[in-house]
PyMOL Python script that loads the backbone (N, CA, C, O; Angstrom):
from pymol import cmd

cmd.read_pdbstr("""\
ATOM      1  N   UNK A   1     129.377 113.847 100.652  1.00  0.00           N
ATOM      2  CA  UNK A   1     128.673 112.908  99.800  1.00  0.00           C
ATOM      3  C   UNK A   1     129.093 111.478 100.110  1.00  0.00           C
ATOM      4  O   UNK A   1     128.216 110.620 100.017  1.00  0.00           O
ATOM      5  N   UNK A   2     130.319 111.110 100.467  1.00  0.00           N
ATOM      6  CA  UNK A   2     131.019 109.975 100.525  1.00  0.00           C
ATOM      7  C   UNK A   2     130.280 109.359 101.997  1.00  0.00           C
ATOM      8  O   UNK A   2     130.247 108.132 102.088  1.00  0.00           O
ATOM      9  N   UNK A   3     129.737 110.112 103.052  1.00  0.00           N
ATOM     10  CA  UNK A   3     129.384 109.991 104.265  1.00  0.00           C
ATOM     11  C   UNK A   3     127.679 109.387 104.210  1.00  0.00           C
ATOM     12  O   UNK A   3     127.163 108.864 105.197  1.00  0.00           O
ATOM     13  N   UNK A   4     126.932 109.573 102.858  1.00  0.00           N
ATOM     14  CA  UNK A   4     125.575 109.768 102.780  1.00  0.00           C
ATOM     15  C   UNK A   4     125.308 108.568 102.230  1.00  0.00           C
ATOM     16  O   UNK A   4     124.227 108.023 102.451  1.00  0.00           O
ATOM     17  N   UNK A   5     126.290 107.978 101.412  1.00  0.00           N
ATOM     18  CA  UNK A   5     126.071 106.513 100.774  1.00  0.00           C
ATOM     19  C   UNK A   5     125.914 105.638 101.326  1.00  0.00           C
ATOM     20  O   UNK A   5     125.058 104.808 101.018  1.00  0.00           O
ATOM     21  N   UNK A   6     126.819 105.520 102.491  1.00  0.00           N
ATOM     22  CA  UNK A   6     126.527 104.403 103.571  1.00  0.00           C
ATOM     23  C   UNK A   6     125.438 104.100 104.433  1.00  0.00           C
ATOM     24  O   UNK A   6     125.007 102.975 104.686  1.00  0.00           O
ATOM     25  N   UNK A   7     124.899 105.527 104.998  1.00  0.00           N
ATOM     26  CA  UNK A   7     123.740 105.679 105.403  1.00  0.00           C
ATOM     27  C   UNK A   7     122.426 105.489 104.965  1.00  0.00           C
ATOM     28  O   UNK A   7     121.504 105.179 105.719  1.00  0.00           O
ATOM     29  N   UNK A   8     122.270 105.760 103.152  1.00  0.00           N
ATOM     30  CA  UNK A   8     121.522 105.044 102.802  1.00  0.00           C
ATOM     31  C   UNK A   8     121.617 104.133 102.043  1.00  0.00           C
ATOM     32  O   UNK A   8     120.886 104.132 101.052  1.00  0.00           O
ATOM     33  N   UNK A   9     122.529 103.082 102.255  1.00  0.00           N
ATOM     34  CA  UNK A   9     122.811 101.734 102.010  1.00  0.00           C
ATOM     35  C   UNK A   9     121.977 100.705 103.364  1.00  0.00           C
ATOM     36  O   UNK A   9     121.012  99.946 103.272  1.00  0.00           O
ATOM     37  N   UNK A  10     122.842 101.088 104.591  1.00  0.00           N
ATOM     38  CA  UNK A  10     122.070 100.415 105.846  1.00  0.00           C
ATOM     39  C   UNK A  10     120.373 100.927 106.043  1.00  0.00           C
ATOM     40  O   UNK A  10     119.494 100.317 106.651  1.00  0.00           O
ATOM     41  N   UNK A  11     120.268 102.178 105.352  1.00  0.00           N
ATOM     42  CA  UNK A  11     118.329 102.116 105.586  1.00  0.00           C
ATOM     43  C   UNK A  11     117.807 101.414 104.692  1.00  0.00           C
ATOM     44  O   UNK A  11     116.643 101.052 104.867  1.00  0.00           O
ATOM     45  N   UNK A  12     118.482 101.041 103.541  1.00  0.00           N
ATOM     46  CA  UNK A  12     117.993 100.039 102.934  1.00  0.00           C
ATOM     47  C   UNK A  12     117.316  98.492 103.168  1.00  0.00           C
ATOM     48  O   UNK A  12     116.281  97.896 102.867  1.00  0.00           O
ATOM     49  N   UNK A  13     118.434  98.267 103.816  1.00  0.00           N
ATOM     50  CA  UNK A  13     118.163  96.717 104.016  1.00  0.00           C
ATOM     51  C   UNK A  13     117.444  96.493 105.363  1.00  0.00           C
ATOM     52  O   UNK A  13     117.330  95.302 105.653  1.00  0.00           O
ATOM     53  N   UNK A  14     117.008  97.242 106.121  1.00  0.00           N
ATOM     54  CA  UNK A  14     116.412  96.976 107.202  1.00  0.00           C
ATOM     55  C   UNK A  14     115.086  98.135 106.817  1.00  0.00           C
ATOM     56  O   UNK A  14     115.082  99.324 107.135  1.00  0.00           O
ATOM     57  N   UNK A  15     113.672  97.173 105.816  1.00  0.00           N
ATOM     58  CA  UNK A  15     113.157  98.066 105.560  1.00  0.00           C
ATOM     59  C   UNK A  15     111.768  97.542 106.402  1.00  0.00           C
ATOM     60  O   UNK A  15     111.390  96.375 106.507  1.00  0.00           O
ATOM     61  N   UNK A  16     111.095  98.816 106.996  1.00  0.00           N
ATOM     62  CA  UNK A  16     109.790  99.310 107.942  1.00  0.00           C
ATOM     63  C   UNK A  16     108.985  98.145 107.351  1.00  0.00           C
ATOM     64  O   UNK A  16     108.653  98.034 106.171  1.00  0.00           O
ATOM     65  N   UNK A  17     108.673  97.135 108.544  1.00  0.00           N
ATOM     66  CA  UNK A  17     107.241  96.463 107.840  1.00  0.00           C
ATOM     67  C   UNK A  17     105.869  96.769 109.177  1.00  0.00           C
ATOM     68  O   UNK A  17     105.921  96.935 110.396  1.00  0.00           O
ATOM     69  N   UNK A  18     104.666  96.723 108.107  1.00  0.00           N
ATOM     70  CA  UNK A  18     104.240  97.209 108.538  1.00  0.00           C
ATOM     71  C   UNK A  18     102.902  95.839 109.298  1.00  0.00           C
ATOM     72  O   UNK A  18     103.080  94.862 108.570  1.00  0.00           O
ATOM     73  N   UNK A  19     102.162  95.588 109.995  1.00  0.00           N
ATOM     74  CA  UNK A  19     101.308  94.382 110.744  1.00  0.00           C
ATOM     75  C   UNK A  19      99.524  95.061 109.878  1.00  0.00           C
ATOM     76  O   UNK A  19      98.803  96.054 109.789  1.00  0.00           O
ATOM     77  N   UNK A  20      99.611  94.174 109.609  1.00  0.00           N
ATOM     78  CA  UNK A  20      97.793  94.543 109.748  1.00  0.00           C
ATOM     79  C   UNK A  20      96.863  93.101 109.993  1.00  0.00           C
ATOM     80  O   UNK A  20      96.996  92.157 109.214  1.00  0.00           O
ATOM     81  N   UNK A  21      95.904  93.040 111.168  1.00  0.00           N
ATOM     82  CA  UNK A  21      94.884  92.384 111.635  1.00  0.00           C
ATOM     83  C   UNK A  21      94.272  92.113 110.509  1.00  0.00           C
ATOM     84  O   UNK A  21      94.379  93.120 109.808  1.00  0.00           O
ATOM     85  N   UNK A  22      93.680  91.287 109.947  1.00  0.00           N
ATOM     86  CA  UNK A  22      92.445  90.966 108.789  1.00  0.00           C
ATOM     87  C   UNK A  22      91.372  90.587 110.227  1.00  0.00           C
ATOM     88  O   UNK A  22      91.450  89.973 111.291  1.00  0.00           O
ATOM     89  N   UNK A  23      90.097  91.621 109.231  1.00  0.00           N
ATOM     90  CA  UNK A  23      88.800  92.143 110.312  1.00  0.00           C
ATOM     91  C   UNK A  23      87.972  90.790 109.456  1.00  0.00           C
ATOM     92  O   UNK A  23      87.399  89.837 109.986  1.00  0.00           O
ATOM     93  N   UNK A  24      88.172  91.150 107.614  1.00  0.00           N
ATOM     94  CA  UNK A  24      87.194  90.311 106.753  1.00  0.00           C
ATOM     95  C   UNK A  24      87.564  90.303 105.341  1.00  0.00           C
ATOM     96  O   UNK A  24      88.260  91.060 104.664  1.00  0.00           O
ATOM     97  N   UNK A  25      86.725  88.945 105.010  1.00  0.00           N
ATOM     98  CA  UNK A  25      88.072  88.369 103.630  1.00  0.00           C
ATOM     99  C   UNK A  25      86.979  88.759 102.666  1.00  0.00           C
ATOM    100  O   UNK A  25      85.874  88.769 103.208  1.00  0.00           O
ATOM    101  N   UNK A  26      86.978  89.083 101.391  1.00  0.00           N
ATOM    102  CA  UNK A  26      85.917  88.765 100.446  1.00  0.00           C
ATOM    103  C   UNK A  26      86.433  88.096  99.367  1.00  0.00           C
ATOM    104  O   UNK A  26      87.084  88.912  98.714  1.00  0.00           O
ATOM    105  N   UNK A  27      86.459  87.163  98.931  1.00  0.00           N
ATOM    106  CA  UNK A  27      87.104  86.239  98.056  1.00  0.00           C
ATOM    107  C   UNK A  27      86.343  85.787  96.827  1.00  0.00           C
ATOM    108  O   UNK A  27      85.218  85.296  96.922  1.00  0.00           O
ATOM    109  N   UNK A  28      86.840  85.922  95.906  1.00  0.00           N
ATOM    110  CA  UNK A  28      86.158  85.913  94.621  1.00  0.00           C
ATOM    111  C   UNK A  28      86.969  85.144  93.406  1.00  0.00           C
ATOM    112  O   UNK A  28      87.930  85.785  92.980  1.00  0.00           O
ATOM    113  N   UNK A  29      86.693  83.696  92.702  1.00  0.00           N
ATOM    114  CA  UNK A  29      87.285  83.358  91.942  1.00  0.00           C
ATOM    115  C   UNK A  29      86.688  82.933  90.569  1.00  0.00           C
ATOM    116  O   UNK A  29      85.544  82.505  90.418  1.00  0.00           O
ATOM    117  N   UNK A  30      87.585  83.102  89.620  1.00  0.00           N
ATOM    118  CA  UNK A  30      86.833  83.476  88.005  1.00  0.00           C
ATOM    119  C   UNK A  30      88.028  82.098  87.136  1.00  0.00           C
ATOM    120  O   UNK A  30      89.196  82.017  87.517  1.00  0.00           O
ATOM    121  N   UNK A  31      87.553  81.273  86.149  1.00  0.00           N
ATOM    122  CA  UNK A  31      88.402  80.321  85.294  1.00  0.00           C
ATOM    123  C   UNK A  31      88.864  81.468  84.433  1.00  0.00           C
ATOM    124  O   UNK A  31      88.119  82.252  83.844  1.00  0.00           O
ATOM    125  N   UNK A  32      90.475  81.473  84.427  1.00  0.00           N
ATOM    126  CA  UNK A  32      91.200  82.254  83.854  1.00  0.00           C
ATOM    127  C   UNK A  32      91.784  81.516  82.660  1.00  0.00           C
ATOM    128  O   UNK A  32      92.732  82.085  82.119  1.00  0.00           O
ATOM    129  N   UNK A  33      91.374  80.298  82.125  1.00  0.00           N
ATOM    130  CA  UNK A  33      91.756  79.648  81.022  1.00  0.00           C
ATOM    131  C   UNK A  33      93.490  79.309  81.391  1.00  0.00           C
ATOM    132  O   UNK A  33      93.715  79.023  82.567  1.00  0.00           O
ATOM    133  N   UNK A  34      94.431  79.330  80.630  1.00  0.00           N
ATOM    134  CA  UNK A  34      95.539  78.400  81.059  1.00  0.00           C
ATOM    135  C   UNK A  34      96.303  78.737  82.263  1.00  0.00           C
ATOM    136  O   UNK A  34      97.286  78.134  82.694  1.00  0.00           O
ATOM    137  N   UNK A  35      95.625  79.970  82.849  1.00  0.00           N
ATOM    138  CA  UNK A  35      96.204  80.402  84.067  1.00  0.00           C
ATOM    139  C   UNK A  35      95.833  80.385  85.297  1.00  0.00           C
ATOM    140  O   UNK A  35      96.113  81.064  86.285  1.00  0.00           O
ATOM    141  N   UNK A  36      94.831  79.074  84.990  1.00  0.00           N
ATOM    142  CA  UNK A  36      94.536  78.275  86.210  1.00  0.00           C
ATOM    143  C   UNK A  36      92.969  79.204  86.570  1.00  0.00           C
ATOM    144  O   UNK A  36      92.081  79.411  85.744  1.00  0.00           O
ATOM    145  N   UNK A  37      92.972  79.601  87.850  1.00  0.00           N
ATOM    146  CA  UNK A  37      91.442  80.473  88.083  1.00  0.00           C
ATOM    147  C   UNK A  37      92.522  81.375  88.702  1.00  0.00           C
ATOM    148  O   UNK A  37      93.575  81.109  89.282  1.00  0.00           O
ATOM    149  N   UNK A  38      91.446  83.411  88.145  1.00  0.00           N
ATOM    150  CA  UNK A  38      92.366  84.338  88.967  1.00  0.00           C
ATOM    151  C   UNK A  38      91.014  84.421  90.368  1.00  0.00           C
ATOM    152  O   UNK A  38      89.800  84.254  90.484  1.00  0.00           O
ATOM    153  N   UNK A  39      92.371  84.840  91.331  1.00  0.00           N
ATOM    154  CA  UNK A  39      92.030  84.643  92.468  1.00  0.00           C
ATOM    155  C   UNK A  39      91.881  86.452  92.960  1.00  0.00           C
ATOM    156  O   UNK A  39      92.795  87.260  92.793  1.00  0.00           O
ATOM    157  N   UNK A  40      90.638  86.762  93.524  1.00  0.00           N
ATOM    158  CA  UNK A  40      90.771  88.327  93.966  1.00  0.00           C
ATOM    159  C   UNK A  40      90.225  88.361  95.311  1.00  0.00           C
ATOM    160  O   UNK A  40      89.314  87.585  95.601  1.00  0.00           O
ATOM    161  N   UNK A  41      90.601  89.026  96.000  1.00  0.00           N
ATOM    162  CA  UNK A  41      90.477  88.541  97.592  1.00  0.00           C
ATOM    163  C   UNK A  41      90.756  90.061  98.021  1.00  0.00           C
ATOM    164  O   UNK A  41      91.778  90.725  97.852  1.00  0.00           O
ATOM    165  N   UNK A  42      89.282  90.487  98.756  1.00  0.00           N
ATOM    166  CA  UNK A  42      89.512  92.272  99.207  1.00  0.00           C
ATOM    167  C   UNK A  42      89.240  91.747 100.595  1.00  0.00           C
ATOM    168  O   UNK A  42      88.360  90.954 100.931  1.00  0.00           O
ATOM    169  N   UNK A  43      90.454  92.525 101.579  1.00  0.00           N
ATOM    170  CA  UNK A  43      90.473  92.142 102.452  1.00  0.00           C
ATOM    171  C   UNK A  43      90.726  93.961 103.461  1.00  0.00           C
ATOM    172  O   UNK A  43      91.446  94.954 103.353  1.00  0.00           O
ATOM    173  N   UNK A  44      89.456  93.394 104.495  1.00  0.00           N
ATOM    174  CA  UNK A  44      89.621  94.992 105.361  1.00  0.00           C
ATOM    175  C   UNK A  44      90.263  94.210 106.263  1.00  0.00           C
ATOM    176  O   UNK A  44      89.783  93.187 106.752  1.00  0.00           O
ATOM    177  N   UNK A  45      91.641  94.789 106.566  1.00  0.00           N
ATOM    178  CA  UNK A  45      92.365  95.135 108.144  1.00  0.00           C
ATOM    179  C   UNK A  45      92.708  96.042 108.911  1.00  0.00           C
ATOM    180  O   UNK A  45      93.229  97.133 108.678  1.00  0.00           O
ATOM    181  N   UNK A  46      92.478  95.681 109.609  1.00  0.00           N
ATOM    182  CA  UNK A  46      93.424  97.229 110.876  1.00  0.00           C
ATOM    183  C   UNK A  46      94.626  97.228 111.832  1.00  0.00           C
ATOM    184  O   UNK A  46      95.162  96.439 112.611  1.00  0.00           O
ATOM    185  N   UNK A  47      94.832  98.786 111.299  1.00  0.00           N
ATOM    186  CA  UNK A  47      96.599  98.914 111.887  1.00  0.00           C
ATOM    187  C   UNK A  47      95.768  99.955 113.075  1.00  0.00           C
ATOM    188  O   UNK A  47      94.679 100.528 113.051  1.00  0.00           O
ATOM    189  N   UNK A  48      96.753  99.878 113.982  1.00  0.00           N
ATOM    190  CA  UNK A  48      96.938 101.475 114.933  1.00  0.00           C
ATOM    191  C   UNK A  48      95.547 101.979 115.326  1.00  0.00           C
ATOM    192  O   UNK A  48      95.351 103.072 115.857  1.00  0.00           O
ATOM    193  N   UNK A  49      94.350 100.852 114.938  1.00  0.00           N
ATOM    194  CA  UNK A  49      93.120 101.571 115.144  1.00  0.00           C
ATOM    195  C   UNK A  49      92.029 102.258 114.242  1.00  0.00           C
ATOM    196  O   UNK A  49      90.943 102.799 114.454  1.00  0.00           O
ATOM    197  N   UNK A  50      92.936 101.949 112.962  1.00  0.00           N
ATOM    198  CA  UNK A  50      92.003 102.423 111.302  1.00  0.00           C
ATOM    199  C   UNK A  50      92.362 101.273 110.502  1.00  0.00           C
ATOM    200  O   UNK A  50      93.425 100.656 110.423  1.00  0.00           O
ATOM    201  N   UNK A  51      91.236 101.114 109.918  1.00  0.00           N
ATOM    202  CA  UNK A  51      90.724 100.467 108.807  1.00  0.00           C
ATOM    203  C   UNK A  51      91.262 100.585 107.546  1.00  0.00           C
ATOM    204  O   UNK A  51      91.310 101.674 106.973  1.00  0.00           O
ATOM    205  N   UNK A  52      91.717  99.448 107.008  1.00  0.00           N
ATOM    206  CA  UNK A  52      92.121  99.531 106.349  1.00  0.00           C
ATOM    207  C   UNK A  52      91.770  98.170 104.557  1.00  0.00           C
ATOM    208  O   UNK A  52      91.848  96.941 104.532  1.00  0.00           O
ATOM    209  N   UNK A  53      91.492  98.942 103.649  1.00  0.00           N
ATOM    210  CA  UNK A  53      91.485  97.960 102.297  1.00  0.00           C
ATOM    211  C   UNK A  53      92.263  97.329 101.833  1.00  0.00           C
ATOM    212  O   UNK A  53      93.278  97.943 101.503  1.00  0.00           O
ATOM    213  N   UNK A  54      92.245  96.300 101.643  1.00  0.00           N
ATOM    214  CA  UNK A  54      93.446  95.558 100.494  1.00  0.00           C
ATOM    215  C   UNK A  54      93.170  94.322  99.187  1.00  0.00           C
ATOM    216  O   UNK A  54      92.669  93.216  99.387  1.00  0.00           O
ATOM    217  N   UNK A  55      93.464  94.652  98.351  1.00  0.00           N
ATOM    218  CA  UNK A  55      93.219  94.072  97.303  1.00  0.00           C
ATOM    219  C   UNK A  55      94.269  93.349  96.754  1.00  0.00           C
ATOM    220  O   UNK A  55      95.264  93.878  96.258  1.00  0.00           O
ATOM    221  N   UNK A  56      93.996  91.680  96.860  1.00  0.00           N
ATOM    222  CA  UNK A  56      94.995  90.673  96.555  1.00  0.00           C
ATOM    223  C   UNK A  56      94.840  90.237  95.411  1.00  0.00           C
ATOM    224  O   UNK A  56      93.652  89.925  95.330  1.00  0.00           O
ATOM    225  N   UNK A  57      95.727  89.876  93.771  1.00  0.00           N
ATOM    226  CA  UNK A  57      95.081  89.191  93.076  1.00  0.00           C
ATOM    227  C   UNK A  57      96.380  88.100  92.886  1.00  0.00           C
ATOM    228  O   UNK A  57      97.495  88.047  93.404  1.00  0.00           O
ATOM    229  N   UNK A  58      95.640  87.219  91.835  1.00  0.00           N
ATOM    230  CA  UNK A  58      96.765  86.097  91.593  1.00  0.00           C
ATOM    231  C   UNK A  58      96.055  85.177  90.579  1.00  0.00           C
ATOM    232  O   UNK A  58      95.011  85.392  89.964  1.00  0.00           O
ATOM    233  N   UNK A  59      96.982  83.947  90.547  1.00  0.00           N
ATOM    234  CA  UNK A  59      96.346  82.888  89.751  1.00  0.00           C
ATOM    235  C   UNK A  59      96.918  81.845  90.291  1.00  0.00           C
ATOM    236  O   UNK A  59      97.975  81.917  90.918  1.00  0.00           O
ATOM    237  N   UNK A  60      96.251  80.753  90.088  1.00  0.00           N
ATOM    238  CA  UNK A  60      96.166  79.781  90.712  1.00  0.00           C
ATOM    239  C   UNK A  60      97.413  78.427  90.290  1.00  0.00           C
ATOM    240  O   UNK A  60      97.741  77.350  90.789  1.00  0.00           O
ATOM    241  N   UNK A  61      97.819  79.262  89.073  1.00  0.00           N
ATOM    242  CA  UNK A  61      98.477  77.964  88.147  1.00  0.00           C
ATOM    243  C   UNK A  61      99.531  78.566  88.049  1.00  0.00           C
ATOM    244  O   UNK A  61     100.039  78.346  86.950  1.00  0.00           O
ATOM    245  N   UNK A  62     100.284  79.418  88.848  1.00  0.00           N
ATOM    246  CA  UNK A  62     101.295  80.329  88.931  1.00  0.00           C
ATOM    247  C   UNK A  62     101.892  79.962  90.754  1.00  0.00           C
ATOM    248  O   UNK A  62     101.552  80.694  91.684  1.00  0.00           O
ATOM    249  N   UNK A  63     102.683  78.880  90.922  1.00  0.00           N
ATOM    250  CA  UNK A  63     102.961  79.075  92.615  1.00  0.00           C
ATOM    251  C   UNK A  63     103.244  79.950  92.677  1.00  0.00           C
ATOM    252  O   UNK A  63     103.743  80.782  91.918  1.00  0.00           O
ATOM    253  N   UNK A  64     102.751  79.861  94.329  1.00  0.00           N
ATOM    254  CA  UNK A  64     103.132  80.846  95.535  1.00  0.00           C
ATOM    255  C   UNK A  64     102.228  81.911  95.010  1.00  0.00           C
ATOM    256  O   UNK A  64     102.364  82.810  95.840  1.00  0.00           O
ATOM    257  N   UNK A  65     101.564  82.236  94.299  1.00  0.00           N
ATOM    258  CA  UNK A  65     100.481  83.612  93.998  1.00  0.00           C
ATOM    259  C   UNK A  65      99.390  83.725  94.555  1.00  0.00           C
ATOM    260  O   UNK A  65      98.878  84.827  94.359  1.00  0.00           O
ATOM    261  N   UNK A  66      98.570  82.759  95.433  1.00  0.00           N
ATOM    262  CA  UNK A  66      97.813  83.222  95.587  1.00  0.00           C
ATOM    263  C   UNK A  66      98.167  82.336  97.168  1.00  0.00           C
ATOM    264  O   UNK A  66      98.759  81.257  97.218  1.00  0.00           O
ATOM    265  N   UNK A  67      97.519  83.278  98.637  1.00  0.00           N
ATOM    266  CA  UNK A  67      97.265  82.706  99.502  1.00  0.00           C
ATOM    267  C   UNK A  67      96.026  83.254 100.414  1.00  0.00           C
ATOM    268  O   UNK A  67      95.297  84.230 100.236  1.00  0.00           O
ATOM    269  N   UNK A  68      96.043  82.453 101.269  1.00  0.00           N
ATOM    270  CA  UNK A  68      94.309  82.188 101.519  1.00  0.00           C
ATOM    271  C   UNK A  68      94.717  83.221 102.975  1.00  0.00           C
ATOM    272  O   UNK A  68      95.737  83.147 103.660  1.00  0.00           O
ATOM    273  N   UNK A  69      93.700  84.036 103.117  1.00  0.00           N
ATOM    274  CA  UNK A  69      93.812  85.184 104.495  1.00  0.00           C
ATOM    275  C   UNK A  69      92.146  84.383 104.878  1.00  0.00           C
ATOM    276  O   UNK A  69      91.326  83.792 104.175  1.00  0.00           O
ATOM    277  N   UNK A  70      92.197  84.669 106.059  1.00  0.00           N
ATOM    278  CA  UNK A  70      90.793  84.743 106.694  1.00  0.00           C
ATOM    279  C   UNK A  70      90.882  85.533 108.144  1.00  0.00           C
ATOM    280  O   UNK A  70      91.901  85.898 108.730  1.00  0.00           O
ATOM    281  N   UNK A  71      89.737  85.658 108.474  1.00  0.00           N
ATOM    282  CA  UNK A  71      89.689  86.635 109.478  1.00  0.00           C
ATOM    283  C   UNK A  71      91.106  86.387 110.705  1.00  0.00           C
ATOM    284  O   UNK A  71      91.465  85.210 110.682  1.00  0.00           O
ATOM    285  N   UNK A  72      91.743  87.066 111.493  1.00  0.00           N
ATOM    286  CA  UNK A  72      92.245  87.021 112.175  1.00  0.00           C
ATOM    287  C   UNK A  72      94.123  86.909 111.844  1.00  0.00           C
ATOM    288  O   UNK A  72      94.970  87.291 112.651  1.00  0.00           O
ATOM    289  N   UNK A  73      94.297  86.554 111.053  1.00  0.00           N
ATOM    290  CA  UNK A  73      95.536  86.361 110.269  1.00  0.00           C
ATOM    291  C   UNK A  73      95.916  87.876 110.098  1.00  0.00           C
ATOM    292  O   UNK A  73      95.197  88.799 109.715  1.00  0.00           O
ATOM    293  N   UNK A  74      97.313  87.891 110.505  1.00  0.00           N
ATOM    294  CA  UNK A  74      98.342  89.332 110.226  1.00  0.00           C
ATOM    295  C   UNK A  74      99.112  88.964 108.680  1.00  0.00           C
ATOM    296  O   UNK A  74      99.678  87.972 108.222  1.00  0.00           O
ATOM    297  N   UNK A  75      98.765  90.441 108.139  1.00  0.00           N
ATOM    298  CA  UNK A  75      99.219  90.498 107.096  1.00  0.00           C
ATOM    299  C   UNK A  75     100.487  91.207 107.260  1.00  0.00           C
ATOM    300  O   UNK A  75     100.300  92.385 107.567  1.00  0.00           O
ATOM    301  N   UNK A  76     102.054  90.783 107.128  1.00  0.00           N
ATOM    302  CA  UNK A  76     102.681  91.588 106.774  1.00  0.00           C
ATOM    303  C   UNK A  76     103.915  92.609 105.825  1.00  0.00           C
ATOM    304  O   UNK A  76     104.907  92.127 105.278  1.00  0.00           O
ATOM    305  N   UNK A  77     103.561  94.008 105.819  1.00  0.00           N
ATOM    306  CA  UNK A  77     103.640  94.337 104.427  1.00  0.00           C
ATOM    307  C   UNK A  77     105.111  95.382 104.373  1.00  0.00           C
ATOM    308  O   UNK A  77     105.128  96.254 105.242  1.00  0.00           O
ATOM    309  N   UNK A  78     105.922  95.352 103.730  1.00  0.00           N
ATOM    310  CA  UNK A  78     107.145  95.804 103.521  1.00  0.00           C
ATOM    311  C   UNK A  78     107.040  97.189 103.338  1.00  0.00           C
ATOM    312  O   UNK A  78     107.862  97.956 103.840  1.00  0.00           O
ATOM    313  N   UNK A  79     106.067  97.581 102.640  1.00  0.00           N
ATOM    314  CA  UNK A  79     105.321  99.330 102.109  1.00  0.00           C
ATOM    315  C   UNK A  79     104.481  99.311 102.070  1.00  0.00           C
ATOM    316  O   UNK A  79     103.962  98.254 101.711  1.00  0.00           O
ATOM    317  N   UNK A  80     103.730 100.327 102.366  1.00  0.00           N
ATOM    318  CA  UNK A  80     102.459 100.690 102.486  1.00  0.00           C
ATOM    319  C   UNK A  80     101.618 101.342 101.415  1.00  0.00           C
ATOM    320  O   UNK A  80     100.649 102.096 101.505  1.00  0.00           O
ATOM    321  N   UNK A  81     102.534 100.625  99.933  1.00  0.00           N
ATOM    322  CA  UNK A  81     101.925 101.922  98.574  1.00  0.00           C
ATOM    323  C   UNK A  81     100.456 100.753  98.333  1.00  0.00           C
ATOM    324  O   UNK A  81      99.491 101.400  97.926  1.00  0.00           O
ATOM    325  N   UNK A  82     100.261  99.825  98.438  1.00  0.00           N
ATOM    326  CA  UNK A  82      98.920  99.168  97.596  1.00  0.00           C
ATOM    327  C   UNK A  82      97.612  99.174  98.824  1.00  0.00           C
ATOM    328  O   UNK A  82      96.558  98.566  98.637  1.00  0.00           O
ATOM    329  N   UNK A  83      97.891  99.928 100.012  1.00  0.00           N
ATOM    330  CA  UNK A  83      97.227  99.795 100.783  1.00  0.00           C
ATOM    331  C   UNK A  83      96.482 101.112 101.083  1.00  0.00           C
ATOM    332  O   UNK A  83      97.242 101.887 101.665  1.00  0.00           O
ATOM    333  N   UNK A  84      95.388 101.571 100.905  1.00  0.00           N
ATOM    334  CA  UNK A  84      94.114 102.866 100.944  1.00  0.00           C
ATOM    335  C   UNK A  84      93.026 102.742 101.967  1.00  0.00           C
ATOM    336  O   UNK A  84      92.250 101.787 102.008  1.00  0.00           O
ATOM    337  N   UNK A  85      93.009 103.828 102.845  1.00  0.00           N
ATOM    338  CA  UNK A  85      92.137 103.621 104.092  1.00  0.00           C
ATOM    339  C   UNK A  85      90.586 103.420 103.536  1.00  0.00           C
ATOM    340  O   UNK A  85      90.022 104.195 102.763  1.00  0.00           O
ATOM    341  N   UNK A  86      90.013 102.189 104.106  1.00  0.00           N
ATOM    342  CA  UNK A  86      88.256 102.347 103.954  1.00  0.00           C
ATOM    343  C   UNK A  86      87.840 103.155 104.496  1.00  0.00           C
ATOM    344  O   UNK A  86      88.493 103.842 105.282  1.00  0.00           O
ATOM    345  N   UNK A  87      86.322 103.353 104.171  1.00  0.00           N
ATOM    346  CA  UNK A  87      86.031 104.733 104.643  1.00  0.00           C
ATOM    347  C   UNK A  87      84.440 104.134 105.238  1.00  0.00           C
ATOM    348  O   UNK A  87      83.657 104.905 105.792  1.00  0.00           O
TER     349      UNK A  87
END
""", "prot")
cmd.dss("prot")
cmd.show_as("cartoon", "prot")
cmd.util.cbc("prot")
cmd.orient("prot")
């Protein structure tokens, strides 16, 4: 047990990121009243040759929450849980 802690201590901190291409942005913004405008931005990219969805949201009156993707820009992502293949 004493041998297993360390091991997953160092997989920790060196964690898998993953690249994705943006193919196309769809960007959509709504007045969110004191929270500036929310910002929703579905964006298809591709990894490895598949397609892939992603759904950004934010607000505008909140730094650093919202940033602008457009075609060609690499997204990259630490885990792969908010990300679902298009079909």
């Amino acid at each position: 047990m004493l041998v297993l802690i360390p091991l997953l201590a160092s997989s920790l901190t060196q964690p898998a990121f993953a690249e994705y291409k943006v193919v196309s942005v769809d960007r959509h913004e709504v007045y969110a009243g004191k929270l500036g405008r929310e910002v929703t931005q579905k964006i298809v990219a591709e990894k490895d040759g598949s397609r892939f969805e992603i759904t950004i949201k934010g607000h505008t009156s909140i730094k650093g929450s919202v940033r602008s993707y457009s075609t060609g820009d690499t997204i990259k992502q630490s885990w792969d849980l908010a990300v679902k293949e298009a079909r």
